[in-house]
N, C-alpha and C positions, 0 to 999 in steps of 0.2 A: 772225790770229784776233782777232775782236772778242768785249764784254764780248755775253753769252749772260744773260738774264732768265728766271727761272720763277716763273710766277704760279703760285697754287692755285686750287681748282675755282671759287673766289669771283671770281677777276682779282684777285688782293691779292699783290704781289710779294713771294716768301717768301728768295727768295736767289739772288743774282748771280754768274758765274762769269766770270772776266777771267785775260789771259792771264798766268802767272809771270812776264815781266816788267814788266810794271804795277805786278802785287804787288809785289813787291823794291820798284821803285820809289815805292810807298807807304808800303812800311813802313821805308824811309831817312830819310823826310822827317818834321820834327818836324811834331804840328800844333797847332792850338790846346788841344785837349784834355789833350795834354802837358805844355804849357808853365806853368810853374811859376804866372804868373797868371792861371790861366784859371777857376780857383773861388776868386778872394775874397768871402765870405759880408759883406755890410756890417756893421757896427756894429749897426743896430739892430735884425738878422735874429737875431743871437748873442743881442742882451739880451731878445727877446722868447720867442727859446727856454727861457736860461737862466731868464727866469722862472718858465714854464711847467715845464720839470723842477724848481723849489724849489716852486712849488707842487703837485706831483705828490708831491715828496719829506714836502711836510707832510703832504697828505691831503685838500690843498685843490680836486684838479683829480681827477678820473676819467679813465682810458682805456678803449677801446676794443679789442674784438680787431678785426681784418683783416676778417674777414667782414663785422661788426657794421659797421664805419667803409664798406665800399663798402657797403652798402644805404643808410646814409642821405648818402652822395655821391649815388649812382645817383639815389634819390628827388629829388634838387632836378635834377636834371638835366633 
């Protein structure tokens, strides 16, 4: 059996189907996502956050809900 593709009505591949042993075989093998270094945040990702929550914490900075933040993503798009 080979891995099996279904698009939706778009052609936009929604989910793959492959045989059990592939799976097994995939899911034995560690992979990058796993492994203990695969998200170190750098130094100046941390202090540019941590700023932005103390100035969130003061009163200094405003957020946004979800919706409000994709419209003005959308918009420069």
């Amino acid at each position: 059996m080979k891995a099996h593709y279904n698009p939706d009505y778009q052609n936009i591949l929604t989910c793959i189907f492959i045989p059990v042993q592939e799976w097994n075989s995939l899911k034995s093998e560690p992979s990058d996502i796993e492994s203990a270094g695969a998200y170190q945040i750098p130094d100046w990702q941390k202090k540019i956050v941590l700023n932005r929550m103390e100035a969130f914490d003061a009163g200094l900075e405003d957020s946004l809900d979800l919706e409000e933040a994709m419209r003005e993503i959308e918009k420069d798009l």
